[in-house]
N, C-alpha and C positions, 0 to 999 in steps of 0.2 A: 524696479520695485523699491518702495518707500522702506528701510529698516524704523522698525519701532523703536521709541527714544529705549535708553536701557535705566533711566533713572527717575522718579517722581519731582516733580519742583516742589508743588505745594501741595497742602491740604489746608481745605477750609472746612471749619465745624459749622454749622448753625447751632446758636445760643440762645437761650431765652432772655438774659438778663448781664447786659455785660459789665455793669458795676457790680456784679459779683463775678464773670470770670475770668477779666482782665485783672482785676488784684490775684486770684487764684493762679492760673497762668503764668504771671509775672513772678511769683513765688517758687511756681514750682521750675519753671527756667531760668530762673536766675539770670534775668535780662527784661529790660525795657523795648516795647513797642517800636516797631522803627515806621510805624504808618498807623495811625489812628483816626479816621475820617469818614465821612460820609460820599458814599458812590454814587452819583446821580442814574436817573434811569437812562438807558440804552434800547430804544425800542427795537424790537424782534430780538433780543440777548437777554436784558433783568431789567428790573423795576424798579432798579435799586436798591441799594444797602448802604449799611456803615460796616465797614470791617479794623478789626485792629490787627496788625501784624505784626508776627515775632519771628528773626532772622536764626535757626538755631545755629550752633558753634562750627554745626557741616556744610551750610548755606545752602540748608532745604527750608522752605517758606512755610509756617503754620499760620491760619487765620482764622480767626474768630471775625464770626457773620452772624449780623441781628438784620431782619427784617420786615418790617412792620406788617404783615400775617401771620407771623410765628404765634402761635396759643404758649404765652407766658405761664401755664401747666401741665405742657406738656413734656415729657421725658424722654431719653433717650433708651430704644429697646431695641437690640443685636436682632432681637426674632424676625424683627419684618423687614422686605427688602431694600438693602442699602448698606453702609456702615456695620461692619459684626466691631471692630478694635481699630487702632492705630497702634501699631508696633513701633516701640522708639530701638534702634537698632545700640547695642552694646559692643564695646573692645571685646571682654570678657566677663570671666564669673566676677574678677575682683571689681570692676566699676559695677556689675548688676547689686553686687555686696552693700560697695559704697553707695549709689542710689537707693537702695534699702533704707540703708543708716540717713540719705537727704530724706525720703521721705517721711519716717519716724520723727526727723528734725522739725518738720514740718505739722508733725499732727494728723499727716493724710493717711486713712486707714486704707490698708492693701492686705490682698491675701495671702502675701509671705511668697517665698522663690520657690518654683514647681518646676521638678523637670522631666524631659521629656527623652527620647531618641536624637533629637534635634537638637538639643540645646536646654538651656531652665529661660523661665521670665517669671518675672513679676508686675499682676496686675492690680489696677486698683482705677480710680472714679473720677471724673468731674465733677462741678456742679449741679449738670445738667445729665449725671449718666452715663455719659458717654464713658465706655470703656476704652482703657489707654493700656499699655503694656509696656516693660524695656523687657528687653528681649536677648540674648547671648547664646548665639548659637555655639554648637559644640564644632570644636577643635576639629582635623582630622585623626589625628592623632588621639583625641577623646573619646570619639566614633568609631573608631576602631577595636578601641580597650573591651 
């Protein structure tokens, strides 16, 4: 029997507009695209795309995907089925802290650090909606207490 991988490679978003989320993106990862380009179609797979790609500092793959059907007014909504968040995974509270203070650097409005039994995060938005979150799960030793 096949064991299931134990780790995510990538996650690809669909965008409306990606001269607005490639700068946003770029900003908020503090890193340049390491793949920018247009995906030709692959019959019986996709139709193609252009995707732009960002390697984070873990070397799990984020991409941003435009595809010429997307409705350029449409939004991103947790409610219907697919996508609820993307948890970005935290050391601790003190990087969830400093992420805080990057995003405040940044101008991006988030709803401040919430915690839970699990852990605290902090969420906040794309361009497009899309709900994003860092995430800091609690210690054992915190879990405990």
């Amino acid at each position: 029997m096949t064991t299931f991988p134990a780790a995510v490679h990538h996650v690809a978003l669909t965008v409306t507009d990606l001269a607005v989320s490639r700068p946003w993106y770029r900003r908020l990862l503090g890193t340049e695209p390491v793949i920018d380009e247009d995906v030709p179609a692959l019959p019986g797979h996709h139709k193609g795309f252009h995707h732009t790609v960002f390697v984070l500092p873990s070397g799990d793959v984020l991409a941003l995907h435009t595809h010429a059907a997307t409705d350029g007014s449409d939004r991103f909504d947790e409610y219907r089925p697919g996508l609820d968040h993307i948890g970005f995974r935290c050391r601790d509270r003190d990087e969830l802290d400093q992420l805080e203070a990057h995003l405040d650097g940044l101008g991006l409005p988030h709803g401040g650090i919430a915690e839970d039994g699990l852990g605290a995060g902090l969420s906040f938005r794309d361009p497009d909606d899309i709900a994003l979150e860092f995430w800091a799960p609690r210690t054992p030793e915190e879990a405990a207490r």
